[in-house]
Residue, then its C-alpha position, 0 to 999 in steps of 0.5 A: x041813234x042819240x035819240x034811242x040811246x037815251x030813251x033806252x038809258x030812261x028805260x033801264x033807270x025807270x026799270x028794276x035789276x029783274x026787268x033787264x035781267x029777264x030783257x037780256x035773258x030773252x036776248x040770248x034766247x033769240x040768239x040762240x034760236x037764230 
Protein backbone atom coordinates (compact mmCIF):
# COMPACT_ATOMS: atom_id res chain seq x y z
CA UNK A 1 0.00 0.00 0.00
CA UNK A 2 3.12 2.56 0.84
CA UNK A 3 4.61 1.31 -2.42
CA UNK A 4 1.27 2.73 -4.63
CA UNK A 5 0.92 5.65 -2.13
CA UNK A 6 3.99 7.03 -3.23
CA UNK A 7 3.85 6.11 -6.65
CA UNK A 8 0.57 7.96 -6.90
CA UNK A 9 1.93 11.12 -4.83
CA UNK A 10 5.01 11.21 -7.86
CA UNK A 11 2.16 10.98 -10.35
CA UNK A 12 -0.08 13.77 -9.38
CA UNK A 13 3.45 15.93 -8.46
CA UNK A 14 4.66 15.03 -12.41
CA UNK A 15 0.96 15.74 -13.54
CA UNK A 16 -1.02 19.19 -14.02
CA UNK A 17 -4.32 20.46 -12.25
CA UNK A 18 -5.83 19.45 -15.84
CA UNK A 19 -4.74 15.93 -15.77
CA UNK A 20 -6.26 14.93 -11.98
CA UNK A 21 -9.00 16.90 -12.94
CA UNK A 22 -10.07 15.10 -15.82
CA UNK A 23 -8.58 11.55 -13.68
CA UNK A 24 -11.47 12.44 -10.92
CA UNK A 25 -13.94 13.49 -13.52
CA UNK A 26 -13.57 10.03 -15.14
CA UNK A 27 -13.82 8.46 -11.42
CA UNK A 28 -17.45 9.96 -10.77
CA UNK A 29 -18.37 8.74 -14.26
CA UNK A 30 -17.46 5.06 -13.39
CA UNK A 31 -19.32 5.61 -10.32
CA UNK A 32 -22.23 7.01 -11.71
CA UNK A 33 -22.43 4.19 -14.28
CA UNK A 34 -21.92 1.11 -11.79
Amino acid sequence: MTTSALWYLRRLSRMGPAEIAGRAGDAVRRRRWR
